[in-house]
C-alpha positions as CSV (number, residue, x, y, z in Angstrom):
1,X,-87.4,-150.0,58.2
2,X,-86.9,-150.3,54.5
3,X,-85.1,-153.3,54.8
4,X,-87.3,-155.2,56.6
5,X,-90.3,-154.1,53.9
6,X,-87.8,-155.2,50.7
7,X,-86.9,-158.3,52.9
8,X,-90.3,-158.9,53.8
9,X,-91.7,-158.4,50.1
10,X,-88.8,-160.7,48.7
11,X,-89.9,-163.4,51.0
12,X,-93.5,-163.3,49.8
13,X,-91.9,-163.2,46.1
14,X,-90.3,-166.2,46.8
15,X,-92.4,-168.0,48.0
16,X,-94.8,-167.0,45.4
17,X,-97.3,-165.3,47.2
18,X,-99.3,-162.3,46.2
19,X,-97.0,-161.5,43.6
20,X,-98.0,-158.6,42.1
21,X,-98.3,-156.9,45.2
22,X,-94.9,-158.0,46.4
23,X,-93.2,-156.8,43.5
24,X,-94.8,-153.4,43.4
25,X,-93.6,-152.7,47.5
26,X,-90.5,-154.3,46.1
27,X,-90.1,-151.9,43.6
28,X,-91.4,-148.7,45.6
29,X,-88.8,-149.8,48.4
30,X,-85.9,-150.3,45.9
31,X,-86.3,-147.1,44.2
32,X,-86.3,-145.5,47.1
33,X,-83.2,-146.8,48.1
34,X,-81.8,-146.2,44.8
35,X,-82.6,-142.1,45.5
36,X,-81.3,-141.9,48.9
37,X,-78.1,-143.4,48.1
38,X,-76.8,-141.0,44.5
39,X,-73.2,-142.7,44.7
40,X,-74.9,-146.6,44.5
41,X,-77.7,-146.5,42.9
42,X,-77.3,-149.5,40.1
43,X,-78.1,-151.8,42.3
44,X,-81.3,-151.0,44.1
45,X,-82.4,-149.4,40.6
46,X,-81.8,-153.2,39.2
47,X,-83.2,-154.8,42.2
48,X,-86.7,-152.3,41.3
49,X,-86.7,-153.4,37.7
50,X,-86.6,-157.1,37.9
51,X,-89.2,-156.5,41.1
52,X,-91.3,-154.8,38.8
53,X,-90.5,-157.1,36.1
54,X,-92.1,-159.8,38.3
55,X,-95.2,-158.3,39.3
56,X,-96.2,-157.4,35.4
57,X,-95.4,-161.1,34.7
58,X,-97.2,-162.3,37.5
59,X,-96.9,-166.0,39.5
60,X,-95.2,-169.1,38.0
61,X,-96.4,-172.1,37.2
62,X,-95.2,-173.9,40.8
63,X,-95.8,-170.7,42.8
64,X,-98.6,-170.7,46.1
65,X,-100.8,-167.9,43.9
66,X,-100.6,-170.6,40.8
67,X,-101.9,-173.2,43.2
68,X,-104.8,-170.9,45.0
69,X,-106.1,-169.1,42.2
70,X,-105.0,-170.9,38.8
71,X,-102.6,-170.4,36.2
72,X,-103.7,-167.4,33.9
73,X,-102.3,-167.9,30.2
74,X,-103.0,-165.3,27.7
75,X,-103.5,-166.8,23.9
76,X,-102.7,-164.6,21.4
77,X,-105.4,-165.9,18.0
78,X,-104.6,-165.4,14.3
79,X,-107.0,-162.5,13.4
């Protein structure tokens, strides 16, 4: 069942859809992998970084969120 979630929520991350929300089930699923497995755990524990990694970052610029909802961009001003 965990598999289909973490396949299901990598879909949706590549397609671009709902990304922050993909990457955070992402995450949640890979970490929980990574506890039920203590002789492997590099991998899932990678997989739930860059899943997380991708949620705080949010969509790109060619992504289906991007499209719906507009690019956000955060501009840092001199003080």
């Amino acid at each position: 069942m965990a598999m289909i979630v973490a396949a299901g929520a990598g879909a949706l991350l590549l397609a671009g859809l709902w990304t922050p929300i993909a990457g955070v089930i992402a995450s949640i699923v890979e970490i929980g992998m990574a506890f039920s497995l203590p002789t492997d755990f590099q991998a899932p524990a990678l997989a739930a970084a860059i899943a997380l990694a991708l949620a705080l970052l949010g969509p790109g610029a060619w992504s289906v969120d991007a499209h719906n909802y507009g690019r956000k961009r955060i501009l840092i001003k001199d003080a």
